[in-house]
Biopython code that builds the backbone (N, CA, C, O; Angstrom):
import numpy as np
from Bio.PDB.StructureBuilder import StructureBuilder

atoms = [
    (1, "UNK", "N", (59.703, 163.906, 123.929)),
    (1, "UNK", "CA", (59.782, 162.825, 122.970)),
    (1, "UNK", "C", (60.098, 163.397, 121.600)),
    (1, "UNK", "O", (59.538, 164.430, 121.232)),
    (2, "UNK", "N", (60.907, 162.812, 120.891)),
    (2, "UNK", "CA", (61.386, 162.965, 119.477)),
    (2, "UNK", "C", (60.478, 162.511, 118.424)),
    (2, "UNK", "O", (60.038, 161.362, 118.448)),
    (3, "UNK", "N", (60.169, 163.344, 117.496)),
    (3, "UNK", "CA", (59.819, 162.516, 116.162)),
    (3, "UNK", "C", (60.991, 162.344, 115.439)),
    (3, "UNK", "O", (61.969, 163.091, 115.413)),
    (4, "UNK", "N", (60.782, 161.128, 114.762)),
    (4, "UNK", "CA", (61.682, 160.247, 114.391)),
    (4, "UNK", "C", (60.889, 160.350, 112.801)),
    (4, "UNK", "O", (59.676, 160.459, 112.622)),
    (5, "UNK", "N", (62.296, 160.258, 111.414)),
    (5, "UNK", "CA", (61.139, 159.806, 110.682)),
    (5, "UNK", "C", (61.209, 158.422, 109.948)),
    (5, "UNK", "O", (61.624, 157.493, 110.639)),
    (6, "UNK", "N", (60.934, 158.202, 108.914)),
    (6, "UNK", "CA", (60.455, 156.836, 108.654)),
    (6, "UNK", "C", (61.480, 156.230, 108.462)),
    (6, "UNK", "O", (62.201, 157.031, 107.867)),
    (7, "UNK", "N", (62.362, 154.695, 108.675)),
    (7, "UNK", "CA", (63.552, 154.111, 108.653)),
    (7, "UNK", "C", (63.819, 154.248, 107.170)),
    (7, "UNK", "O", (63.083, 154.066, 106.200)),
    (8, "UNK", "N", (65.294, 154.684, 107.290)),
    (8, "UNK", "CA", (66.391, 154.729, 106.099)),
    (8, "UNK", "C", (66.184, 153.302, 105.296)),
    (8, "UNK", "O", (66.199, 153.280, 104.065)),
    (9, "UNK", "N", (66.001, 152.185, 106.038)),
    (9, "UNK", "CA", (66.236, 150.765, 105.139)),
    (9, "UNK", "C", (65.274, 149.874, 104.812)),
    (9, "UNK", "O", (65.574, 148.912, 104.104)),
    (10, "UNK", "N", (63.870, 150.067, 105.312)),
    (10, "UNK", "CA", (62.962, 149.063, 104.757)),
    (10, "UNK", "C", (62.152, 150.020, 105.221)),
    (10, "UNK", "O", (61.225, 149.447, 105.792)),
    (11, "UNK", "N", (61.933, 151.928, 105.309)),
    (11, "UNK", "CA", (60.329, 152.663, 105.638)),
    (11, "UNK", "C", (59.699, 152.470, 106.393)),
    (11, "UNK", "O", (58.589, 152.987, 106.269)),
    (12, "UNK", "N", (59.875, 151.866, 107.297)),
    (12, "UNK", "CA", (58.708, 151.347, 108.190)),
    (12, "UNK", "C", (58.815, 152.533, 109.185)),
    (12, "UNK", "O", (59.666, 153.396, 108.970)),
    (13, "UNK", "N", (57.962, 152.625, 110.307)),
    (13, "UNK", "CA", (57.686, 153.239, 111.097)),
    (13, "UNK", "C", (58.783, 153.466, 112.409)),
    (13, "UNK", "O", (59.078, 152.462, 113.057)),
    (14, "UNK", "N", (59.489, 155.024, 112.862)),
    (14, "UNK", "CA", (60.070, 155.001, 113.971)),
    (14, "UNK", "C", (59.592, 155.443, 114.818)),
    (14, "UNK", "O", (59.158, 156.583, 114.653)),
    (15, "UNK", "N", (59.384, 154.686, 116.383)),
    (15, "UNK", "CA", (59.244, 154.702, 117.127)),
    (15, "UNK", "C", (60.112, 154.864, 118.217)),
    (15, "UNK", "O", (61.092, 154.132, 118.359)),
    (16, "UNK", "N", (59.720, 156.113, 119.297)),
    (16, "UNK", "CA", (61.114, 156.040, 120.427)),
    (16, "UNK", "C", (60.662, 155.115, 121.722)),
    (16, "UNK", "O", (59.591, 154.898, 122.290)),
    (17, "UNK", "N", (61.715, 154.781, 121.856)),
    (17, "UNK", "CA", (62.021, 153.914, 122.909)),
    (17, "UNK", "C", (62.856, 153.768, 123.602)),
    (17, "UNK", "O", (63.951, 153.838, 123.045)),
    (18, "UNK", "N", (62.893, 153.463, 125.315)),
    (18, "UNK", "CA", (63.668, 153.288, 126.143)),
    (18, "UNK", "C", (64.475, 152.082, 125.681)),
    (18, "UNK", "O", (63.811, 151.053, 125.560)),
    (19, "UNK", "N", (66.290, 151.968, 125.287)),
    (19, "UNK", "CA", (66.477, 150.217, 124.838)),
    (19, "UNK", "C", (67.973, 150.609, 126.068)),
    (19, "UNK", "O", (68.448, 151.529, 126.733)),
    (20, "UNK", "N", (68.204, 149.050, 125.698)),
    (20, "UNK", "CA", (69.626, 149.603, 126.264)),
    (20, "UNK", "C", (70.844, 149.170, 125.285)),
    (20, "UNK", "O", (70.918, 147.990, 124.941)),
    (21, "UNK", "N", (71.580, 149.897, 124.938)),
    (21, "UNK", "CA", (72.400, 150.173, 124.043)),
    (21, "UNK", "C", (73.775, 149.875, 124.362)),
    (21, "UNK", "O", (74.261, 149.809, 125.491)),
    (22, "UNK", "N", (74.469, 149.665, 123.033)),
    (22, "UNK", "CA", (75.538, 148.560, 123.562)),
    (22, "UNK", "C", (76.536, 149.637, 122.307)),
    (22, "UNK", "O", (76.409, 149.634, 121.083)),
    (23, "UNK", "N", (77.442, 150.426, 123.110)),
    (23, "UNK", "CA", (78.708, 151.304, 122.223)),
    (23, "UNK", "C", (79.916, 151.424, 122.477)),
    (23, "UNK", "O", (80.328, 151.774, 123.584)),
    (24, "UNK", "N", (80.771, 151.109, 121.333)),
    (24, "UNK", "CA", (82.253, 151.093, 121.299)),
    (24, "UNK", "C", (82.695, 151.773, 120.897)),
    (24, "UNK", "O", (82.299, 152.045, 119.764)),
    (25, "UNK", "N", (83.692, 152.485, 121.384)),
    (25, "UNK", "CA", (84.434, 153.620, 121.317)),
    (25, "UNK", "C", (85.909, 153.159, 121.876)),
    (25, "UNK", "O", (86.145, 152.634, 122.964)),
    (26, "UNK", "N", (86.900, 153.519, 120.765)),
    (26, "UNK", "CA", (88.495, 153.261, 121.020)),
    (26, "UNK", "C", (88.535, 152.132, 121.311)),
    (26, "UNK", "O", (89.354, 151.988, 122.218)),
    (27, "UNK", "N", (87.910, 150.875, 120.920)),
    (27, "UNK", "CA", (88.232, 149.569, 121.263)),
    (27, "UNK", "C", (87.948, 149.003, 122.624)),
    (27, "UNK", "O", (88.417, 148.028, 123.210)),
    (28, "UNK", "N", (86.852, 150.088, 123.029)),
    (28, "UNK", "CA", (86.263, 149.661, 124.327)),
    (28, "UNK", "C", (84.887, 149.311, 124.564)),
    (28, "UNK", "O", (84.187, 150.099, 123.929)),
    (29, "UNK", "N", (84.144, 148.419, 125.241)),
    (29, "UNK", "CA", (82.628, 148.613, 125.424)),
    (29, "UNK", "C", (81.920, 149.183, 126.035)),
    (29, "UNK", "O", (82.062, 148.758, 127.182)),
    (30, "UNK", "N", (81.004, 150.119, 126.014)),
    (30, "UNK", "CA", (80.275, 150.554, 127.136)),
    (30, "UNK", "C", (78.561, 150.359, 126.663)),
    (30, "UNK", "O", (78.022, 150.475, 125.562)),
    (31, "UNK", "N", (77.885, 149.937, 128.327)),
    (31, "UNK", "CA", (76.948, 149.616, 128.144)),
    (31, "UNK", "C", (75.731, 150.741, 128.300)),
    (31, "UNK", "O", (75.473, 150.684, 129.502)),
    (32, "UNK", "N", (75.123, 151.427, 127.889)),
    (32, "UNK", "CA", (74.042, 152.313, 128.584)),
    (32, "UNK", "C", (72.352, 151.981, 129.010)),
    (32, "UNK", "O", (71.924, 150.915, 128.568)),
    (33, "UNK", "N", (71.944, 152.339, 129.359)),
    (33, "UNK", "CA", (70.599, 151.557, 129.780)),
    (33, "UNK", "C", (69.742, 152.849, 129.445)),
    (33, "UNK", "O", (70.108, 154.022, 129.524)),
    (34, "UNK", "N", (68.251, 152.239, 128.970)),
    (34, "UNK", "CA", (67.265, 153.285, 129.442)),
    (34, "UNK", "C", (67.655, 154.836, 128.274)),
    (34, "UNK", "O", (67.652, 156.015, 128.629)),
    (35, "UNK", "N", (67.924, 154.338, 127.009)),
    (35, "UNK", "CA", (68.825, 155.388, 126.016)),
    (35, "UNK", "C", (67.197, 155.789, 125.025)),
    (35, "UNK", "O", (66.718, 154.948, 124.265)),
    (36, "UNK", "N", (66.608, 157.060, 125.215)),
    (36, "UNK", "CA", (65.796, 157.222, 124.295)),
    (36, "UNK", "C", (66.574, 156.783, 122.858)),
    (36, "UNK", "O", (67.774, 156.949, 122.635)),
    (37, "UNK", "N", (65.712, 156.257, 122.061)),
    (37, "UNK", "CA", (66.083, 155.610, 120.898)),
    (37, "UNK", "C", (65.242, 155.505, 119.834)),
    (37, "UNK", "O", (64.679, 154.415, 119.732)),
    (38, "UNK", "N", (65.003, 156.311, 119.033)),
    (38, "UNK", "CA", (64.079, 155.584, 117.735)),
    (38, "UNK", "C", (64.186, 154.420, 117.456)),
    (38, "UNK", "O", (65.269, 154.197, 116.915)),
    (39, "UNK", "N", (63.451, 153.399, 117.593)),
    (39, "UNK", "CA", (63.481, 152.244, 116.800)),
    (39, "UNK", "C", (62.509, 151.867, 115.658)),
    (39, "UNK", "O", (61.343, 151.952, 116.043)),
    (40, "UNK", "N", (62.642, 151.455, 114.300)),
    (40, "UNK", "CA", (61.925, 150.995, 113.545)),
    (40, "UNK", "C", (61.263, 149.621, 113.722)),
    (40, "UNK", "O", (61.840, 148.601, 113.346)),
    (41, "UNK", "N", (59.874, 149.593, 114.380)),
    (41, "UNK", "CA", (59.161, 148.914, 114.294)),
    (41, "UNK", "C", (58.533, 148.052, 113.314)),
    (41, "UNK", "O", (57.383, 147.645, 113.475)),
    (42, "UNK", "N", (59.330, 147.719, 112.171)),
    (42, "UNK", "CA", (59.307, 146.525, 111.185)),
    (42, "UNK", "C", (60.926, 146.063, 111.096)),
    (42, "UNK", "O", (61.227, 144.873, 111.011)),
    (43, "UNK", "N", (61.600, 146.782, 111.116)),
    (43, "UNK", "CA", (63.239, 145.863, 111.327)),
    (43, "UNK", "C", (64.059, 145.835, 112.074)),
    (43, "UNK", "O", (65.085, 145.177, 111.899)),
    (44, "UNK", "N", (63.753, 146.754, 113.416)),
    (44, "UNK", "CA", (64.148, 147.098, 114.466)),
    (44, "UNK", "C", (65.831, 147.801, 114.362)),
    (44, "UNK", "O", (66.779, 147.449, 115.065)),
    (45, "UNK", "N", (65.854, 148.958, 113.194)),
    (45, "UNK", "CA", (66.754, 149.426, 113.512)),
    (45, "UNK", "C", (67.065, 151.186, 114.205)),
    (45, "UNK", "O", (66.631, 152.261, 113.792)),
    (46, "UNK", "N", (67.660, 150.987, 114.972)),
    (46, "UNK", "CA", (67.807, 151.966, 116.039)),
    (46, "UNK", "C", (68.171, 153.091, 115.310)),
    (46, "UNK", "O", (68.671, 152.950, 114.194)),
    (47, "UNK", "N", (67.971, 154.273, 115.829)),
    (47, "UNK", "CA", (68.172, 155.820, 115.772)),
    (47, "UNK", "C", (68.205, 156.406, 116.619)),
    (47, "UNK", "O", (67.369, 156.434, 117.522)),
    (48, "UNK", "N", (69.403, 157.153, 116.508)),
    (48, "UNK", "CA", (70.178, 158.000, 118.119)),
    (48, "UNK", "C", (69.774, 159.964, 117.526)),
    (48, "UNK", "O", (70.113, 160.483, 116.462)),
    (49, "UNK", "N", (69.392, 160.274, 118.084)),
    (49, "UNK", "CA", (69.369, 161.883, 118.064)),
    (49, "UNK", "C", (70.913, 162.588, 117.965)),
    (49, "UNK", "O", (71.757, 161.720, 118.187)),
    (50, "UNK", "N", (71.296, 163.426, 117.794)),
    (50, "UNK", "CA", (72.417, 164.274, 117.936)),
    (50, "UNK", "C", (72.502, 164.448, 119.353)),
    (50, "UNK", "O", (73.452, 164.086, 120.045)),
    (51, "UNK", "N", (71.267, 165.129, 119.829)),
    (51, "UNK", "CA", (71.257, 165.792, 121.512)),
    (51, "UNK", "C", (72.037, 164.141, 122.288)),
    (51, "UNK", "O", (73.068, 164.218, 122.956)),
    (52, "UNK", "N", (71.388, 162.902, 122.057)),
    (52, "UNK", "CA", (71.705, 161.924, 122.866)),
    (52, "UNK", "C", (73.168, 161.363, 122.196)),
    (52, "UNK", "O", (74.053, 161.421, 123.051)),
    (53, "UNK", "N", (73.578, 160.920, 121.099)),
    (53, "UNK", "CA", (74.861, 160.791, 120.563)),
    (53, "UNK", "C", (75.915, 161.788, 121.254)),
    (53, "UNK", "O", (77.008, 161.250, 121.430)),
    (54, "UNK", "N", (75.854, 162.733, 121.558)),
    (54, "UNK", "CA", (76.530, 163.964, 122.373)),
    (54, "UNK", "C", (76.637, 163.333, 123.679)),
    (54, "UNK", "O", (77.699, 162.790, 123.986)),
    (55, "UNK", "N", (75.955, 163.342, 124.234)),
    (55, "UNK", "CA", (75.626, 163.132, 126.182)),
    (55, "UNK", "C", (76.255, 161.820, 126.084)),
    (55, "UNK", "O", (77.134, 161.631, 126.925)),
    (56, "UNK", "N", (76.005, 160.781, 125.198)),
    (56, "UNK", "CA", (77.004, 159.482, 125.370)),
    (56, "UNK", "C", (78.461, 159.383, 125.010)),
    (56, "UNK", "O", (79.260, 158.626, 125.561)),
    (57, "UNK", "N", (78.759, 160.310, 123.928)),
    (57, "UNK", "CA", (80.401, 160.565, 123.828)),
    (57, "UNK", "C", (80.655, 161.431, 124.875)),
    (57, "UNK", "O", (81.855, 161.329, 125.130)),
    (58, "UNK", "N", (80.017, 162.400, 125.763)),
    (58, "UNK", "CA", (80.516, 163.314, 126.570)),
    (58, "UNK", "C", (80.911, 162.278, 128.053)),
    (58, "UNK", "O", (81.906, 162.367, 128.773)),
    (59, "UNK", "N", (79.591, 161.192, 128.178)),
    (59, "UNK", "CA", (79.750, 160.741, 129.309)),
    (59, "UNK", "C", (81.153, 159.647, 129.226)),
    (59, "UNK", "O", (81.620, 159.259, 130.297)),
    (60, "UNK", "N", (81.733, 159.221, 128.027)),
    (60, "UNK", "CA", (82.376, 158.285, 128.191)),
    (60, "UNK", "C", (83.930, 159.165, 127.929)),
    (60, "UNK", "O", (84.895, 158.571, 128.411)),
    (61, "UNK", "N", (84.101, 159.884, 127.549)),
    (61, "UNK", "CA", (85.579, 161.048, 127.574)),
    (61, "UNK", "C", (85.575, 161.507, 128.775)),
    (61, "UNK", "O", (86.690, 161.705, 129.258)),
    (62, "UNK", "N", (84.464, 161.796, 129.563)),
    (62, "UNK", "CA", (84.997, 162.717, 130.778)),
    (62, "UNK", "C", (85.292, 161.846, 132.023)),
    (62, "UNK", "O", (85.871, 162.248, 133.032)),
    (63, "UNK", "N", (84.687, 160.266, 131.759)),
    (63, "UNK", "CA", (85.057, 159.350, 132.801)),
    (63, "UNK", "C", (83.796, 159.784, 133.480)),
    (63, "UNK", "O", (84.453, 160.714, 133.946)),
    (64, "UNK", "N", (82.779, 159.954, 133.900)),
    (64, "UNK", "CA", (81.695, 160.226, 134.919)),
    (64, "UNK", "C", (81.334, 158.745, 135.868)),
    (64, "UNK", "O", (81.184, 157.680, 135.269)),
    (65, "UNK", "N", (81.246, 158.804, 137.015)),
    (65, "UNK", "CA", (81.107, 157.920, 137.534)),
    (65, "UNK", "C", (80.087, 156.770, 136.991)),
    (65, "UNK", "O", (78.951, 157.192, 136.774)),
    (66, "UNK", "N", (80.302, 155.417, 136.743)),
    (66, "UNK", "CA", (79.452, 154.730, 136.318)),
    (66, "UNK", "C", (78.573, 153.853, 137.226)),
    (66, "UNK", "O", (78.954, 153.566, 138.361)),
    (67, "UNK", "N", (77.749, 153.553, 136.878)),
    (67, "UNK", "CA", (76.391, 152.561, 138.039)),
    (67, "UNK", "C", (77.168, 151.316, 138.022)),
    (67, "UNK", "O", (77.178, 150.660, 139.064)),
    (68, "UNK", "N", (77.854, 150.862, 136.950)),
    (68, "UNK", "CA", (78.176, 149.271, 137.107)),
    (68, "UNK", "C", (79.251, 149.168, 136.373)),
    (68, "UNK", "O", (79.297, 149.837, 135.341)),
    (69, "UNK", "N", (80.519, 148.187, 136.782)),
    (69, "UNK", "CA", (80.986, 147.801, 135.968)),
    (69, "UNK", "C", (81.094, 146.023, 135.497)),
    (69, "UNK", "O", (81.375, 145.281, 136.439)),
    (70, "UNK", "N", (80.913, 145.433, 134.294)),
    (70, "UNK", "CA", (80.631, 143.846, 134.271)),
    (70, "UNK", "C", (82.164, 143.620, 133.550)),
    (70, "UNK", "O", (83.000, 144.305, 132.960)),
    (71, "UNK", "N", (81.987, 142.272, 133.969)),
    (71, "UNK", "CA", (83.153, 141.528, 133.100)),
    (71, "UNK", "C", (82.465, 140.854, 132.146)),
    (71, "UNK", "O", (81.459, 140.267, 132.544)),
    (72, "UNK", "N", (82.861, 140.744, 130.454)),
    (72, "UNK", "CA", (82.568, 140.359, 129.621)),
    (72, "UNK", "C", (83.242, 139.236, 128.617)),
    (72, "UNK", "O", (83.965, 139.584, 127.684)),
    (73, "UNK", "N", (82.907, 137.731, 128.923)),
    (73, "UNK", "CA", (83.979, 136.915, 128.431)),
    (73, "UNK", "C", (83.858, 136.909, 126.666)),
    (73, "UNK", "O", (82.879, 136.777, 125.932)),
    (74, "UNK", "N", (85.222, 137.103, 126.393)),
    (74, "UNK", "CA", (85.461, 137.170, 125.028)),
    (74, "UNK", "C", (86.364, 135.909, 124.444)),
    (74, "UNK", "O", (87.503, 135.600, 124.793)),
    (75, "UNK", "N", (85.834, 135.507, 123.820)),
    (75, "UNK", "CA", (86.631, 134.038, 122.838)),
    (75, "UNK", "C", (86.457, 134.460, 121.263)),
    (75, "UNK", "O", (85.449, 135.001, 120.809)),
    (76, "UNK", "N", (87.840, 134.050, 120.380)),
    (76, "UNK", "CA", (88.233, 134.225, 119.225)),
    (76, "UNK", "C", (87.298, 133.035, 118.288)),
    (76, "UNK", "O", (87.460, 132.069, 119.033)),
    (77, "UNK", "N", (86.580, 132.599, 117.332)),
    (77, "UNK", "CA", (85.796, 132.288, 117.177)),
    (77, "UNK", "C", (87.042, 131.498, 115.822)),
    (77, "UNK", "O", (87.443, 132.198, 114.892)),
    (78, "UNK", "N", (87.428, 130.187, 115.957)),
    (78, "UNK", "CA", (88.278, 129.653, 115.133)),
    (78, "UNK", "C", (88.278, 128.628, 114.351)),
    (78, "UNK", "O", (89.260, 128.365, 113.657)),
    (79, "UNK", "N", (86.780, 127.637, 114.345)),
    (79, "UNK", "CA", (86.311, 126.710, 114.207)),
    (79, "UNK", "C", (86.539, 126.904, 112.792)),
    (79, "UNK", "O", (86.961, 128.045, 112.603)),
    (80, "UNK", "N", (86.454, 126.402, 111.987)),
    (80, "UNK", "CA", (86.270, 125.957, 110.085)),
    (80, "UNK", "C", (84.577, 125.675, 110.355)),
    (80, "UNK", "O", (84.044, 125.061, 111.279)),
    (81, "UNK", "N", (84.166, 126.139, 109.568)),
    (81, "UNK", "CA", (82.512, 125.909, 109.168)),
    (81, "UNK", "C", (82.333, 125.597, 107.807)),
    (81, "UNK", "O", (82.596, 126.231, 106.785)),
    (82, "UNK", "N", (81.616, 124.022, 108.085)),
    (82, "UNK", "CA", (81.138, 123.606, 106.529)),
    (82, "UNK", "C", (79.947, 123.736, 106.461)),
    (82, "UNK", "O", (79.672, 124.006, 107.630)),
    (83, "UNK", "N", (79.072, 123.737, 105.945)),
    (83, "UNK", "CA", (78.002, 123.927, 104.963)),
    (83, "UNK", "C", (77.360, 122.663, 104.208)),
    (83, "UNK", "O", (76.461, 122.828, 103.384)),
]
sb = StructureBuilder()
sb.init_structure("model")
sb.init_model(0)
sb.init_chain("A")
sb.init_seg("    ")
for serial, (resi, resn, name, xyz) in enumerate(atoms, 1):
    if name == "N":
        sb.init_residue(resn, " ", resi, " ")
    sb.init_atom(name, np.array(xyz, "f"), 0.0, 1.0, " ", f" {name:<3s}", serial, name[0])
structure = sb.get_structure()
């Protein structure tokens, strides 16, 4: 387990945690599960280690076999919004 230290944006406390993490790279999505993660437990913002930022760009350049693949529906969001 990592110590983490206190969040960059509101101090609060980091905590690691199993999350599952959602990263784009070259205009693509990939999903990972189960990603040790610091999270700040007052604003919930995430923190990746070097060691794990590595192993997730390594796994997605070398192509490694993946557990799943999903289809993800995407729509352009075109509506006018008033207020």
């Amino acid at each position: 387990m990592h110590k983490y230290c206190d969040c960059s944006f509101c101090g609060g406390e980091v905590k690691e945690e199993k999350v599952e993490l959602d990263y784009r790279y070259n205009g693509e999505l990939y999903i990972f599960q189960n990603v040790p993660t610091g999270v700040c437990q007052q604003c919930g913002e995430k923190y990746l280690t070097a060691e794990v930022a590595k192993k997730i760009k390594h796994k997605i350049l070398t192509k490694e076999k993946w557990d799943k693949i999903v289809a993800i529906p995407v729509d352009e969001f075109t509506e006018s919004v008033t207020t």
